[in-house]
C-alpha positions as CSV (number, residue, x, y, z in Angstrom):
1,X,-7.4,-27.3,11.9
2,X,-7.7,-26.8,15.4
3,X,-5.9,-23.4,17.2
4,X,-4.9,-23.4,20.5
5,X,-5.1,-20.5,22.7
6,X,-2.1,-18.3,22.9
7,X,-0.7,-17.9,26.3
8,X,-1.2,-13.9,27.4
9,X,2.9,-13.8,28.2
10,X,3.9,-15.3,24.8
11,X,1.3,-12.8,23.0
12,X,2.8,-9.7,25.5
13,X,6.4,-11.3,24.1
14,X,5.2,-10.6,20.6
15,X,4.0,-7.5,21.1
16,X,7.7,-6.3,22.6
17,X,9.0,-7.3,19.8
18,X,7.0,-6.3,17.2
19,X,7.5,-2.8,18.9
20,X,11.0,-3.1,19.1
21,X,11.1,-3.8,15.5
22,X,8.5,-1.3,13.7
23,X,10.0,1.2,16.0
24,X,13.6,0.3,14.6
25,X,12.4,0.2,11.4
26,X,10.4,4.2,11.8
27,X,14.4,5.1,12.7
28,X,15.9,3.3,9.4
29,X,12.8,4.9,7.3
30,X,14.2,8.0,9.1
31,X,17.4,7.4,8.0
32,X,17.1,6.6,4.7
33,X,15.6,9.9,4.4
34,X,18.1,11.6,5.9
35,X,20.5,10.1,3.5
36,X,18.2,11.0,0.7
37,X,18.6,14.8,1.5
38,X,22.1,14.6,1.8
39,X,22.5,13.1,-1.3
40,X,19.5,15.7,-2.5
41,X,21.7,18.3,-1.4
42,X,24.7,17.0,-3.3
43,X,23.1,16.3,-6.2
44,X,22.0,20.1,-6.4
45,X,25.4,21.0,-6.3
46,X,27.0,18.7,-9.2
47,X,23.8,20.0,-11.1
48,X,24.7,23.8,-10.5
49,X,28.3,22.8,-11.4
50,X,27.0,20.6,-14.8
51,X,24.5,23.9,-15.7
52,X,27.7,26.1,-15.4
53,X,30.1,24.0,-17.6
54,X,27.4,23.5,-20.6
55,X,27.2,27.0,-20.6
56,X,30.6,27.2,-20.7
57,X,31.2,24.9,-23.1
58,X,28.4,26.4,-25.2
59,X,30.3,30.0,-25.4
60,X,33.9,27.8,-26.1
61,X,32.0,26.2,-29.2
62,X,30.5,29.1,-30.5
63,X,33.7,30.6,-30.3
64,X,35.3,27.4,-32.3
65,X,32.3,27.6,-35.2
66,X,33.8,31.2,-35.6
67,X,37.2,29.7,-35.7
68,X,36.4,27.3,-37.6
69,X,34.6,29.0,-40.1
70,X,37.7,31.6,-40.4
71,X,40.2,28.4,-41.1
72,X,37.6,27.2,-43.7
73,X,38.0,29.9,-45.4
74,X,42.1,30.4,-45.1
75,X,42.2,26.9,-46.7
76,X,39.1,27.9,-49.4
77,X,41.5,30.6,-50.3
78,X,44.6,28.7,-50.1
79,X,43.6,26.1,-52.5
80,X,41.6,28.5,-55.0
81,X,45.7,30.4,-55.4
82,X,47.7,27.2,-54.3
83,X,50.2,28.8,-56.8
84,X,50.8,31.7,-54.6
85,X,51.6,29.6,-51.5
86,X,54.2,27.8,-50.2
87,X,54.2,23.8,-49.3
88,X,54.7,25.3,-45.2
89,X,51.7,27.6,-45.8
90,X,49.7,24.7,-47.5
91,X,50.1,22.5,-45.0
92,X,49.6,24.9,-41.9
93,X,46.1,26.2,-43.6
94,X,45.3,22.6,-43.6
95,X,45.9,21.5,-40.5
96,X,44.6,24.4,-38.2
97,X,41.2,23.7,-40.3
98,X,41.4,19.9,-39.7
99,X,42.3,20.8,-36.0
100,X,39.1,23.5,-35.8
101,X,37.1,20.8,-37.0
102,X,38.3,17.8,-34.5
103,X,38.0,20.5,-31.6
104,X,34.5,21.7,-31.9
105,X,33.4,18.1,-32.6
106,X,34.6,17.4,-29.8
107,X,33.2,20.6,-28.0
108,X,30.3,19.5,-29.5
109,X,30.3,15.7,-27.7
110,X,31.3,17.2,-24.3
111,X,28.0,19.7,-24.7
112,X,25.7,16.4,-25.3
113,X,27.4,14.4,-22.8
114,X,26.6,17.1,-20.5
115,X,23.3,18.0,-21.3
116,X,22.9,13.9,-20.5
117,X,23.9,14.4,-17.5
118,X,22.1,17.2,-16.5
119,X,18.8,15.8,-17.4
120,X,20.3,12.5,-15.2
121,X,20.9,14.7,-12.4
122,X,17.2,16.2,-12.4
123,X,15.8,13.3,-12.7
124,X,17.7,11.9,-9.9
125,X,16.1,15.1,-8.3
126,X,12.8,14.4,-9.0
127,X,13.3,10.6,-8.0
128,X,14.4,11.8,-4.5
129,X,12.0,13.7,-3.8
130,X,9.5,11.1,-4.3
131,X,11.5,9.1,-2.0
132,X,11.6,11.5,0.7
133,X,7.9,12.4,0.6
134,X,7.5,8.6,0.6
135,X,9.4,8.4,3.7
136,X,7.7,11.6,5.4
137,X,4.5,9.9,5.0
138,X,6.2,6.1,5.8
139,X,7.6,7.4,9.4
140,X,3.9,9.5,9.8
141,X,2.4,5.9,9.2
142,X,4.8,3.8,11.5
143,X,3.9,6.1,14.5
144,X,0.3,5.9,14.0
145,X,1.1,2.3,14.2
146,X,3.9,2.3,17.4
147,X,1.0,3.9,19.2
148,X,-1.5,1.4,18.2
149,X,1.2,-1.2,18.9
150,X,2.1,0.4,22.4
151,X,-2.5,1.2,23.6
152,X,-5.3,-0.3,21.3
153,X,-3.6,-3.7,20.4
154,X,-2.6,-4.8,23.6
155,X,-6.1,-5.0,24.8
156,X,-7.2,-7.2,21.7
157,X,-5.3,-10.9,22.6
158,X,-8.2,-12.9,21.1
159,X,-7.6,-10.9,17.6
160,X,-4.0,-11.8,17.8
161,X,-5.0,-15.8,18.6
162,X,-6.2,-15.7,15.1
163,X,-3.4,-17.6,13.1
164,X,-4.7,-16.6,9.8
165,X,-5.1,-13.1,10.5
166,X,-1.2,-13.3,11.6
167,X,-0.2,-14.8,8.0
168,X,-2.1,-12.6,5.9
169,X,-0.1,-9.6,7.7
170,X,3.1,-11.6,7.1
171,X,1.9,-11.7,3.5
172,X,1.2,-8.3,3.1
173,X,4.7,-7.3,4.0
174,X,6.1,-9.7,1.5
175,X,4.4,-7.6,-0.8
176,X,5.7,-4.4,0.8
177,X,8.8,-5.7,0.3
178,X,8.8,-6.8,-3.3
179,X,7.1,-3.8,-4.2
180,X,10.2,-1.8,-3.0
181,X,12.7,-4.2,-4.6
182,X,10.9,-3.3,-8.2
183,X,11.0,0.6,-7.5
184,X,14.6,0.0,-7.0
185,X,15.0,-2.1,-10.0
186,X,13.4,0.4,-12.4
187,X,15.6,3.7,-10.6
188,X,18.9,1.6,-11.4
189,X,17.8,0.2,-14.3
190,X,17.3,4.0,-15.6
191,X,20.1,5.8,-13.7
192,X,24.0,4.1,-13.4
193,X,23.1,1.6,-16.8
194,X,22.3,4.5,-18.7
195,X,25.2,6.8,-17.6
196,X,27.6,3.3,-18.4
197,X,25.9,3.2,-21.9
198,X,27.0,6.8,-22.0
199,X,30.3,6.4,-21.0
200,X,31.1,3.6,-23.8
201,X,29.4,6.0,-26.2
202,X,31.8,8.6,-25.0
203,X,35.0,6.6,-25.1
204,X,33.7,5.4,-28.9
205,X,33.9,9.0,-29.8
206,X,37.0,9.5,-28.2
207,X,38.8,6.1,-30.1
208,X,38.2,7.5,-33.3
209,X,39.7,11.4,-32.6
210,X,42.7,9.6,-31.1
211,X,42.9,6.9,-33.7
212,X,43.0,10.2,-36.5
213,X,45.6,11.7,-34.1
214,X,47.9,8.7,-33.8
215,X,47.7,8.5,-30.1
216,X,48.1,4.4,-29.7
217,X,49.3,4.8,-26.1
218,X,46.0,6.9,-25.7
219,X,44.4,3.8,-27.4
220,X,45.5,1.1,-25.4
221,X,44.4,2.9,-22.4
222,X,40.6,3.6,-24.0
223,X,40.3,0.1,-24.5
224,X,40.7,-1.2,-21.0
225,X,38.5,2.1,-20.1
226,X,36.2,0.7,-22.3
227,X,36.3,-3.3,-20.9
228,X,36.4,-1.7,-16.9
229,X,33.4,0.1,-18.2
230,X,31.6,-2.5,-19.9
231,X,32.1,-4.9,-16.7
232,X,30.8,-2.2,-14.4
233,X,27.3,-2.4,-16.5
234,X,27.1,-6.2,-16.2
235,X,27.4,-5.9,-12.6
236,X,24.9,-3.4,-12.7
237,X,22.4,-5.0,-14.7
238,X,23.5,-8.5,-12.4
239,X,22.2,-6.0,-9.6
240,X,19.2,-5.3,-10.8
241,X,18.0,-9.1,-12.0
242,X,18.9,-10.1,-8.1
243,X,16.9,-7.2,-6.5
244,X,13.7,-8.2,-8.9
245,X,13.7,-9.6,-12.1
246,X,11.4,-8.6,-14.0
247,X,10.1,-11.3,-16.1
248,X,8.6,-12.8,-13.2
249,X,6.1,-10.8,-13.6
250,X,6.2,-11.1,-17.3
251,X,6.9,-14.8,-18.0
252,X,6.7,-16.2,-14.9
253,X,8.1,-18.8,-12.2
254,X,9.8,-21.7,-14.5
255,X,11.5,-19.1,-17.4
256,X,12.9,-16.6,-14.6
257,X,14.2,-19.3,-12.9
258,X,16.0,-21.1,-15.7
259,X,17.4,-17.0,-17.0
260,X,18.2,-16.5,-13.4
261,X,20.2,-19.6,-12.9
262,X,22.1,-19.2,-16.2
263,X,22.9,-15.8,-14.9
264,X,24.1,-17.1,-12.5
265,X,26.4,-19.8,-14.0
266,X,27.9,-17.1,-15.9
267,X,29.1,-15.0,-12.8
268,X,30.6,-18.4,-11.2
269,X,33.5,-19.7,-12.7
270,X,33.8,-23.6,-12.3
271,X,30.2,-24.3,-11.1
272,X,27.8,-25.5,-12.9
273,X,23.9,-25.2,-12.0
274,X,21.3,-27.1,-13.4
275,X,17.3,-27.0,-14.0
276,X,15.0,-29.5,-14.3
277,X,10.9,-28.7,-14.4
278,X,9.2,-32.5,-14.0
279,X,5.7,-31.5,-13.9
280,X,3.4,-29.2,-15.7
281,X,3.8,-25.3,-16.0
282,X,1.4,-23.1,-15.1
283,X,1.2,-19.4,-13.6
284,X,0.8,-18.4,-9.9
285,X,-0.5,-15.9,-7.9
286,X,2.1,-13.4,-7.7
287,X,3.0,-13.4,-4.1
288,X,3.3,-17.5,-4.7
289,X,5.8,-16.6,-7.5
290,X,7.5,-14.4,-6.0
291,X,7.8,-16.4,-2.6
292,X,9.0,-20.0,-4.3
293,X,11.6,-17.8,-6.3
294,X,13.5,-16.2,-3.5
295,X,13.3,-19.5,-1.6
296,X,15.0,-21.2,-4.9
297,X,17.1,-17.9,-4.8
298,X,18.6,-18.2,-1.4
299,X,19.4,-22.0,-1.4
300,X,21.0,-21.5,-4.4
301,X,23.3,-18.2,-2.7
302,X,23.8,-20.1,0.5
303,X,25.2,-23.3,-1.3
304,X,27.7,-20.9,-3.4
305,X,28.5,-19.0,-0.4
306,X,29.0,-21.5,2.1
307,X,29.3,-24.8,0.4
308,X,32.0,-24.5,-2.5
309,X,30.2,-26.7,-4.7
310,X,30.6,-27.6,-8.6
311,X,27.4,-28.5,-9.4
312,X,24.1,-27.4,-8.3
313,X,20.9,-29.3,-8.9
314,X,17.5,-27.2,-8.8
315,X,13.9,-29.4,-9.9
316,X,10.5,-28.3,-9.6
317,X,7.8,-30.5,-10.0
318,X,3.9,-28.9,-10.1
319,X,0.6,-30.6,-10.2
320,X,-2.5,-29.7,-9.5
321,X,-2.7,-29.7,-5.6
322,X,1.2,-29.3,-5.0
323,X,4.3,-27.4,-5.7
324,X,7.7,-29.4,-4.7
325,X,11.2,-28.0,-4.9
326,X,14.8,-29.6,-4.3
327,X,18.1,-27.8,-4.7
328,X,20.5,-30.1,-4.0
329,X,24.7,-29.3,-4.2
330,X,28.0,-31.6,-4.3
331,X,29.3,-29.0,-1.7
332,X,31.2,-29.6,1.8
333,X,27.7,-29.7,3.7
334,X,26.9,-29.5,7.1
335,X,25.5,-31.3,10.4
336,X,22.1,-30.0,9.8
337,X,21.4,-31.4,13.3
338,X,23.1,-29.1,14.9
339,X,21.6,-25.1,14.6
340,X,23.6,-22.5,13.8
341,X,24.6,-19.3,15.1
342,X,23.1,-16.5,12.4
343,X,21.8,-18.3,10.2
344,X,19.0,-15.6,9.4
345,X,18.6,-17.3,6.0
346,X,17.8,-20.4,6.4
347,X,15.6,-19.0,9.3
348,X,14.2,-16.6,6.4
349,X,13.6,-19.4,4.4
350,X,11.6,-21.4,6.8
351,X,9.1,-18.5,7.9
352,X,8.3,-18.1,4.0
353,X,7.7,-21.8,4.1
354,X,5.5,-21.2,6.8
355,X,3.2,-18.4,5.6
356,X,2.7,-20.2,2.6
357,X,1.6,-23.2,4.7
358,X,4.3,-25.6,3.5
359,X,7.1,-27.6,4.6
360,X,10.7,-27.6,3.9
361,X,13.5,-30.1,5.1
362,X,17.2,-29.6,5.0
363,X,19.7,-33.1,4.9
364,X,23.4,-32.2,4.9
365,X,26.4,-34.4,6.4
366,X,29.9,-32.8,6.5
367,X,31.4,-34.0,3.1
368,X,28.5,-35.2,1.4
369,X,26.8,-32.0,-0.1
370,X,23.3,-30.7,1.2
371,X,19.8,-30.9,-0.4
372,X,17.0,-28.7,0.6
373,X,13.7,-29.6,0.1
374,X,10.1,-27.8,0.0
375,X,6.8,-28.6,-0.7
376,X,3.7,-26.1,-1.0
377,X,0.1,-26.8,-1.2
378,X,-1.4,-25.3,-4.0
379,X,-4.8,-23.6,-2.8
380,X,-7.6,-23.8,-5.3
């Protein structure tokens, strides 16, 4: 395929802009780690406050055992001479042991739950301090780069005319980017859905003290803490699938896709969305994978967002030279003729067409739904 030389303006263009971006993103690295030492700081101070109520709670249950142990004993005597007692005297030894022993149980849970989140909290310590040594050493990168951007590049134009040179960079920050979005999976998957488990552990506990006491009011309002709770962790774990899921790695393209879109189904109420593979299945490279499933992944968003349909049609047909994909909606559509205003993801969608030196069509008419189509070579 033959390349044609790139005009000197249109490669001085791209160099302004690709300036203008790597220097806006040194100043989002910068503050992203700026956040991080906020939330550093904070976190330091919840964990000073966490390491000063174990310790408190420690001292209030070993005062309890004591307790506890003293009301054992009351009742040990009180039924070994239940002659010499009265019914009142009974009953009260009874009681302030079954009450000793509900308390420092319960002591006992607030100490582990805790001690949970103390080790959380460190952890989230250590986790942000990898992130902001990260950053240090991202920002120290990017102006290493701005300064190669802004001297040495600018007097290499016949480099830049190289077209493959261009795509593999492109490439390589797809990468970068997918890299990030598993980090991110793995820190939420091991921060906010273990505290939720927690939590429902907690209220569990807390059900069956309040069940012994009688306290239904007190149940009624555990059980919808309990359902708020539960809800929260599906969203979370809903999070973390979109930001990477990780049997793409594991299983790849075709099963992710048919667990992602059944995911999805589930969280859209009166929309159905359907999957159909027509040709054989096979692995991919990873960044093909990974490319073809956010693609997939952001026709399907954009038609739930935009369109209003009921039915969404995804198939994916792969032979030996070829990938092709359709995702096709009964939604309101579009005039695909016309461009419009913002649409970064369909403008997304076409550049990760591009690097993987494919084609993608979109056909929409006001009224009559819209069906995206993409095809990708498959490189031996």
């Amino acid at each position: 395929m033959a390349i044609k030389k790139v005009d000197a303006k249109v490669l001085d263009s791209i160099l302004e802009t690709m300036v203008t971006t790597v220097g806006e993103s040194k100043s989002e690295i910068f503050e992203i780690e700026e956040q991080c030492r906020r939330d550093y700081e904070d976190i330091t101070k919840e964990l000073d406050e966490v390491k000063r109520k174990v310790a408190i709670t420690i001292a209030e249950g070993d005062a309890l055992e004591v307790n506890a142990r003293f009301a054992r004993k009351r009742l040990s005597e009180v039924s070994m001479h239940f002659a010499k007692y009265n019914e009142a005297q009974v009953r009260d030894a009874y009681e302030r042991a079954h009450n000793m022993q509900v308390d420092l149980q319960m002591n006992r849970q607030q100490e582990k739950q805790l001690r949970l989140r103390r080790d959380d909290l460190e952890r989230r310590l250590k986790g942000l301090q990898q992130t902001i040594a990260r950053a240090e050493h991202l920002v120290s990168q990017i102006s290493v780069v701005l300064n190669y951007l802004t001297s040495d590049l600018r007097q290499v134009g016949e480099a830049l005319e190289d077209a493959r040179r261009k795509q593999d960079f492109g490439l390589k920050i797809i990468e970068a980017q997918e890299e990030e979005r598993k980090k991110l999976s793995r820190e939420i998957h091991d921060g906010p859905a273990q505290m939720l488990a927690n939590v429902m552990m907690r209220s569990d506990l807390i059900e069956r003290v309040y069940r012994e006491r009688g306290a239904n009011e007190a149940l009624t309002e555990i059980r919808s803490l309990k359902s708020m709770v539960r809800n929260a962790l599906y969203e979370v774990r809903r999070i973390i699938y979109d930001l990477r899921p990780m049997a793409l790695d594991d299983l790849g393209l075709i099963p992710t896709l048919k667990k992602y879109l059944q995911t999805v189904e589930e969280y859209n109420d009166g929309v159905t969305l359907e999957f159909k593979n027509l040709g054989e299945e096979k692995r991919l490279p990873s960044e093909m994978e990974v490319a073809l499933f956010r693609l997939i992944q952001e026709a399907a968003q954009n038609a739930l967002k935009h369109a209003s349909p009921r039915h969404i049609m995804v198939k994916l047909s792969m032979t030996k030279e070829m990938i092709s994909v359709s995702i096709k909606d009964d939604g309101k559509g579009f005039d695909s003729t016309q461009q419009k205003q913002g649409s970064f993801g369909l403008m997304g969608m076409k550049e990760r067409v591009e690097l993987l030196e494919g084609e993608m069509s979109i056909d929409s008419h006001p009224g009559t739904g819209t069906l995206v189509f993409i095809q990708v070579p498959l490189k031996k």
